[in-house]
C-alpha positions as CSV (number, residue, x, y, z in Angstrom):
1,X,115.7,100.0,113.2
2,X,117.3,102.6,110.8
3,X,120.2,102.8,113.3
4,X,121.2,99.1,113.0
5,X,120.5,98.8,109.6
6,X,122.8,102.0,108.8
7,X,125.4,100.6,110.9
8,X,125.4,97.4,109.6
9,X,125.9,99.3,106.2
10,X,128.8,101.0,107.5
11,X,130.4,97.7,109.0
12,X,130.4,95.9,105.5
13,X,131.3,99.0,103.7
14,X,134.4,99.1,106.1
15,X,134.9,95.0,106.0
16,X,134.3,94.8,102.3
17,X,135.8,98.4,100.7
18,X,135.2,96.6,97.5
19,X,131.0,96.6,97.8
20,X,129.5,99.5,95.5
21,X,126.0,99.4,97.2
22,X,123.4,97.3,98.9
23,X,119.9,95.9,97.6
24,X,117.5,95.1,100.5
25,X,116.0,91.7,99.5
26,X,113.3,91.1,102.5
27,X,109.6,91.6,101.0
28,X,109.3,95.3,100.8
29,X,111.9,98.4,100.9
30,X,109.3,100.7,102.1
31,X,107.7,98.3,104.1
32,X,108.1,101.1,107.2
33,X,108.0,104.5,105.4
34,X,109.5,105.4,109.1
35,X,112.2,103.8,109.1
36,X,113.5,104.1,105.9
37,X,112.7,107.9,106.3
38,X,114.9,107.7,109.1
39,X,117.5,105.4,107.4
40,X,117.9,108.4,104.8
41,X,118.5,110.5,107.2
42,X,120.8,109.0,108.8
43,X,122.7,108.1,105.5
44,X,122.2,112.1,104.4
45,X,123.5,113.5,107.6
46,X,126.5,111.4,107.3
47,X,128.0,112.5,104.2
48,X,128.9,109.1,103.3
49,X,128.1,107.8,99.5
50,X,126.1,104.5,99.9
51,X,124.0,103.5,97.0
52,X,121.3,100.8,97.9
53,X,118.3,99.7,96.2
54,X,115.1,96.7,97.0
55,X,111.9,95.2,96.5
56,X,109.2,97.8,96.7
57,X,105.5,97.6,97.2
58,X,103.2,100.3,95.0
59,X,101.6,102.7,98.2
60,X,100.8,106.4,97.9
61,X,103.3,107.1,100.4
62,X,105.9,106.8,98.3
63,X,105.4,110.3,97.1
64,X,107.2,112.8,95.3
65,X,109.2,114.1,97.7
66,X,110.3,111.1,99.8
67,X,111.5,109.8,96.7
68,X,113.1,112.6,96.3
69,X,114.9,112.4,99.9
70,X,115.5,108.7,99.0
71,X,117.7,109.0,96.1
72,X,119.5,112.1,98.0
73,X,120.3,109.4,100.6
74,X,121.4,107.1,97.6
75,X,118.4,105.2,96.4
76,X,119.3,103.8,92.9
77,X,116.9,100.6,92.3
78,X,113.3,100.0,93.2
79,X,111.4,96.8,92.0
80,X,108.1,97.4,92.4
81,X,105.9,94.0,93.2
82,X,102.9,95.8,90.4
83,X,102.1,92.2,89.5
84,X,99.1,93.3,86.6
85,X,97.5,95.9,85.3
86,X,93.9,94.9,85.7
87,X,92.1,96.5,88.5
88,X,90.0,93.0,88.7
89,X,93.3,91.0,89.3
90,X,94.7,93.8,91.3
91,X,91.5,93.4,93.7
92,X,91.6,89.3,93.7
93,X,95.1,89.5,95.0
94,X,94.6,92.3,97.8
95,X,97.3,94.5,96.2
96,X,95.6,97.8,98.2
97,X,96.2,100.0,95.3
98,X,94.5,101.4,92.1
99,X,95.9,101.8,88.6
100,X,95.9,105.7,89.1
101,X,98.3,105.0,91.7
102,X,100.2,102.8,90.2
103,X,100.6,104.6,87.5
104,X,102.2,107.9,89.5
105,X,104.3,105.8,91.7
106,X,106.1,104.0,88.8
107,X,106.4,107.4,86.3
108,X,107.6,109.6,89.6
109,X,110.3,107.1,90.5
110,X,111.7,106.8,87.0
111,X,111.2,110.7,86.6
112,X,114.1,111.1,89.5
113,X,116.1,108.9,87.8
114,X,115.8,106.1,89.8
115,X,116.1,102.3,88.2
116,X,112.7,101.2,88.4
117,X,111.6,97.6,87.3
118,X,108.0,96.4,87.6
119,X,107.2,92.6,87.9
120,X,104.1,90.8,86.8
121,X,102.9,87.6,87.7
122,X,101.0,86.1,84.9
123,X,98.1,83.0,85.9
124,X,96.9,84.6,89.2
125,X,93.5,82.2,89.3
126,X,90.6,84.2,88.0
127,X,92.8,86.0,85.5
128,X,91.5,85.8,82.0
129,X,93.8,86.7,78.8
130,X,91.6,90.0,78.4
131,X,92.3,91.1,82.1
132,X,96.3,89.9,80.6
133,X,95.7,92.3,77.7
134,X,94.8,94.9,80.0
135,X,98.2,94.2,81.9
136,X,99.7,94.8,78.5
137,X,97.8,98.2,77.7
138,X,99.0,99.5,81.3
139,X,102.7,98.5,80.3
140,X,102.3,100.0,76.7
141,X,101.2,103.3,78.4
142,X,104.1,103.1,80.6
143,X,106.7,101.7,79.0
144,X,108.8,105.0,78.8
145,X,108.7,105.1,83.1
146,X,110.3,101.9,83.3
147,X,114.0,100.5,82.4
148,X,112.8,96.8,83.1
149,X,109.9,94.3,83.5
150,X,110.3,90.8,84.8
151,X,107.0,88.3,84.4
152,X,106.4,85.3,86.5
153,X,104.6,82.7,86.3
154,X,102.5,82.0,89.8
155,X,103.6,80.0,92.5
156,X,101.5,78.4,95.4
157,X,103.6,78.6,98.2
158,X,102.8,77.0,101.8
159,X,101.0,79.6,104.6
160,X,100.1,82.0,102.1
161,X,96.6,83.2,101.0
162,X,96.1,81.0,98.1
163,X,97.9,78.2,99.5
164,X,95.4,78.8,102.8
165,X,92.2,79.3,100.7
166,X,93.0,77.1,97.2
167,X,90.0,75.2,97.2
168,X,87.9,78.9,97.4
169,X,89.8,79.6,94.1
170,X,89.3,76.6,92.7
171,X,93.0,75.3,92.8
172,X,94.3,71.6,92.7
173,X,97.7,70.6,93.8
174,X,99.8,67.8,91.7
175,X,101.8,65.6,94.1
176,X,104.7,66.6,92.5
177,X,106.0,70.1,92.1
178,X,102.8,71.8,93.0
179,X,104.3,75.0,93.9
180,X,104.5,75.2,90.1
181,X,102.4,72.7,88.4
182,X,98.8,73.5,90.3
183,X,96.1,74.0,88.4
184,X,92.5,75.0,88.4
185,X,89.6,73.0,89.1
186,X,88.0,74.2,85.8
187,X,91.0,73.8,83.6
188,X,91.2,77.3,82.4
189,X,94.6,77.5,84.4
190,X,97.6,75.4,84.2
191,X,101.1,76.1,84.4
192,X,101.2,75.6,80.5
């Protein structure tokens, strides 16, 4: 809840005077637009100066004014999980948002002067180098709304969609290092 998550803030603030802020590193920062509307209220009403930052997902509830609210409370970093720039690769991997989006979500964030990095995985199966080149255009139109990007290469990892449905995209697990080294079954992707 907001409430134990805001006291649990105020316990290692108190514990450790020496922390400067807090970056939420579970899957998603706004992962409960409740809660976290909640949490900077909570933070707000209090007076206290806690900077904290996270992992965010790309949703159109992250509009301009909670974003707004959220660096009021203290928000200061948001790493937004875009992954690419192509609405095909965007649509394999279930993202549930469009470019447009995308797009307003990242610039509105950087606008308030919040840190905002953007990751990109690169070798999502299906992904061509033209659907990579349209990554690249969306990041050369937005370059100015961003202070970093990190690219990663795709891993398989157990229980999740692709490792539940590989042989539906076609990929082959090594017996060693698979998480990394898998591969398609029509060799157009490799880790290479």
């Amino acid at each position: 809840s907001a409430a134990s998550i805001f006291n649990e803030m105020l316990f290692q603030l108190e514990k450790f005077p020496h922390i400067k802020g807090f970056f939420f590193n579970d899957s998603l920062i706004d992962g409960d637009f409740q809660m976290l509307d909640e949490l900077s209220t909570l933070i707000i009403k209090s007076g206290k100066r806690i900077i904290f930052g996270g992992q965010g997902s790309i949703r159109k509830e992250m509009t301009p004014q909670l974003l707004k609210k959220l660096k009021k409370a203290g928000l200061c970093h948001v790493s937004y999980g875009l992954e690419s720039g192509s609405p095909k690769i965007l649509k394999l991997m279930r993202k549930g948002f469009d470019i447009q989006t995308a797009e307003e979500v990242i610039r509105n964030t950087y606008r308030l002067g919040i840190h905002t990095t953007v990751n990109i995985v690169v070798g999502f199966p299906g992904e061509t180098e033209e659907d990579f080149l349209v990554t690249a255009d969306f990041l050369k139109r937005n370059i100015n709304f961003v202070h970093e990007i990190y690219f990663h290469s795709l891993v398989i990892l157990p229980r999740t969609v692709l490792y539940n449905n590989r042989e539906a995209f076609g990929i082959k697990l090594p017996d060693i290092n698979w998480i990394n080294f898998w591969f398609t079954e029509d060799g157009t992707n490799n880790y290479e």
